[in-house]
C-alpha positions as CSV (number, residue, x, y, z in Angstrom):
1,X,0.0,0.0,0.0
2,X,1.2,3.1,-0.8
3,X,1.3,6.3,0.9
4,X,-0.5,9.6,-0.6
5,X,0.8,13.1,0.8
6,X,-1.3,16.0,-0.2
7,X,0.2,18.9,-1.3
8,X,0.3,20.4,1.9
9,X,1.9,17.7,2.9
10,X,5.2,18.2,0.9
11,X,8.0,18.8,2.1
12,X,10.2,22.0,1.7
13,X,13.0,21.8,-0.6
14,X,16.0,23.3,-0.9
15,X,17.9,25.2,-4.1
16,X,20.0,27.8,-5.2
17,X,19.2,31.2,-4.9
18,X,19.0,33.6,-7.7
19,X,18.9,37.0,-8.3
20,X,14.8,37.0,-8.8
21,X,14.8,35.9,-5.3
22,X,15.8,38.9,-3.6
23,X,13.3,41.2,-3.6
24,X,11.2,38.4,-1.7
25,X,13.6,38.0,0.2
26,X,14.1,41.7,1.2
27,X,10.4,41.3,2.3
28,X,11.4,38.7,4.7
29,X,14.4,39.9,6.0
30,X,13.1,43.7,6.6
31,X,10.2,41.4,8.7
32,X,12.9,38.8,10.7
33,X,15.2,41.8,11.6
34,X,16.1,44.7,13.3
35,X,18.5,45.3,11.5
36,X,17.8,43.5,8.5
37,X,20.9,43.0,5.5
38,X,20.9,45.4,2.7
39,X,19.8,43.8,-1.2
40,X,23.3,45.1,-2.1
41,X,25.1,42.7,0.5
42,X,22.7,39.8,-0.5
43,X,23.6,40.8,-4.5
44,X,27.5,40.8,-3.7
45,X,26.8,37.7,-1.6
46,X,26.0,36.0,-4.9
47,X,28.3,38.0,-6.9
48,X,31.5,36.6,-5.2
49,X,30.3,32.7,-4.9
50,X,28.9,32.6,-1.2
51,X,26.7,29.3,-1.4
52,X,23.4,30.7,-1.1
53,X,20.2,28.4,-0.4
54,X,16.1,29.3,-1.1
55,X,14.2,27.3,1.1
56,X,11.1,26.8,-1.1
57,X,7.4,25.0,0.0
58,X,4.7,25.3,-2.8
59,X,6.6,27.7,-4.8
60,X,6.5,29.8,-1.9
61,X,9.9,31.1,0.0
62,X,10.2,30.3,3.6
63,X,13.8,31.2,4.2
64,X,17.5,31.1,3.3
65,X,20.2,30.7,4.0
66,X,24.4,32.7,3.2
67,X,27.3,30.3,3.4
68,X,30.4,29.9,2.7
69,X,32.7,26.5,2.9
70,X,36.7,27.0,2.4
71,X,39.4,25.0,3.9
72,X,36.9,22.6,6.1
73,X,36.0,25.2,7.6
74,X,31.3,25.8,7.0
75,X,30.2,29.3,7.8
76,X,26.5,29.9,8.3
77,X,26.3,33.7,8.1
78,X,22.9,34.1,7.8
79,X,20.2,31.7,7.8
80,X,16.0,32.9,8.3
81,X,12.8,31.7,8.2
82,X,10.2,33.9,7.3
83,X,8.5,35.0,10.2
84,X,5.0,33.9,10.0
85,X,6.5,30.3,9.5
86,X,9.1,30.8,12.6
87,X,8.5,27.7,14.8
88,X,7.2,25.4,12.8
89,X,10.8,23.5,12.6
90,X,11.7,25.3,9.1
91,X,14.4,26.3,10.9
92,X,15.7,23.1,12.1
93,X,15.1,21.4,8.4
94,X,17.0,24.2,6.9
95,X,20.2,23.6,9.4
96,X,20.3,20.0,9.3
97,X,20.1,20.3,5.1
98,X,22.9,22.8,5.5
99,X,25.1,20.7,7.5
100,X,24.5,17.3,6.1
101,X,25.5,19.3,2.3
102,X,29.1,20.6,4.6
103,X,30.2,17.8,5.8
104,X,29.5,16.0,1.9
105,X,31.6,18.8,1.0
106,X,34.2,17.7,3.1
107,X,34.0,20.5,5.9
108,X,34.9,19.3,9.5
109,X,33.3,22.0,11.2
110,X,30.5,24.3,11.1
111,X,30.7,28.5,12.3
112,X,27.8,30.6,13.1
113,X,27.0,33.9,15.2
114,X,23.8,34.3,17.1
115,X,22.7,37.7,19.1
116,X,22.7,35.9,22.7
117,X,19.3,37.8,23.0
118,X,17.7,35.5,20.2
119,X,16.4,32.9,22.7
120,X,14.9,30.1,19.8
121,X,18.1,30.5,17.3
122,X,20.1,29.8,20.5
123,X,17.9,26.8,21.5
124,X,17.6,25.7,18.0
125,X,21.6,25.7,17.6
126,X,22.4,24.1,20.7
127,X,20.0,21.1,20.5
128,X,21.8,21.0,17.2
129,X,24.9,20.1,18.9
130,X,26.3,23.9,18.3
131,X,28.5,24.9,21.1
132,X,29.8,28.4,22.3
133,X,32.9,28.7,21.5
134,X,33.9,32.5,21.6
135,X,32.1,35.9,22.0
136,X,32.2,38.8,19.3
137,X,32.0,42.4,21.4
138,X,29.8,44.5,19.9
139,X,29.3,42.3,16.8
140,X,25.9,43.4,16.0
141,X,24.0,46.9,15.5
142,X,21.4,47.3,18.2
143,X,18.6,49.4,19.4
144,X,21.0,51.0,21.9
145,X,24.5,50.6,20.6
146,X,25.8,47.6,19.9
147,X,25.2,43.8,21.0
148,X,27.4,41.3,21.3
149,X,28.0,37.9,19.2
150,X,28.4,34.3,20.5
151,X,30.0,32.5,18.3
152,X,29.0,28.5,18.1
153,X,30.8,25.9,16.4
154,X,29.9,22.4,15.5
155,X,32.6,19.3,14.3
156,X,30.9,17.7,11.7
């Protein structure tokens, strides 16, 4: 017997991201953040080879991700989940797809930073197996000044 998944069923899959993607993708980001990334940084993102991921359900984007692999070392610079969709374990799917294509790659170990006041990206990346291994002072722009980075590693 075999098993029928309605289309709301399907899972989300995972491509490259293009240029047609971004201003969707500016709509998501200007949502997720504060202090969101410019189109020009995702552009020259794309420009200079970054691996760059769509996250895509129903032809609809959910989130993305900015990477870069050199030298076994994986560095997840940015990776979101549109906010409506937050908590739904899009983000979880997205980091496991990213780190299962790393290690493929060859890389050894996985780099992020994560505002220590985002409480689920914290959660999410530690019951990943991502641990804290250095701090970033005044790594991010803030409301009020600036706000540190932890930076979290993982061995793959």
């Amino acid at each position: 017997m075999s098993t029928y998944y309605s289309p709301k069923d399907a899972l989300p899959y995972l491509r490259s991201l293009e240029v047609k993607d971004l201003n969707t993708l500016m709509g998501i980001e200007s949502r997720a953040y504060s202090h969101p990334w410019t189109k020009a940084i995702f552009r020259d993102c794309l420009k200079v080879g970054y691996v760059c991921w769509a996250m895509e359900q129903h032809n609809n984007l959910l989130g993305y991700a900015v990477t870069s692999l050199a030298v076994g070392e994986y560095h997840i610079l940015n990776l979101t989940v549109r906010p409506e969709s937050q908590g739904q374990g899009y983000g979880r799917f997205l980091l496991r797809r990213l780190v299962s294509w790393a290690k493929e790659q060859g890389g050894e170990t996985a780099f992020l930073e994560v505002r220590p006041s985002n409480h689920a990206a914290l959660h999410l990346y530690t019951s990943e197996g991502f641990n804290e291994v250095g701090l970033r002072k005044g790594y991010y722009p803030a409301m009020r000044g600036r706000e540190d980075a932890l930076v979290m590693a993982k061995t793959l």
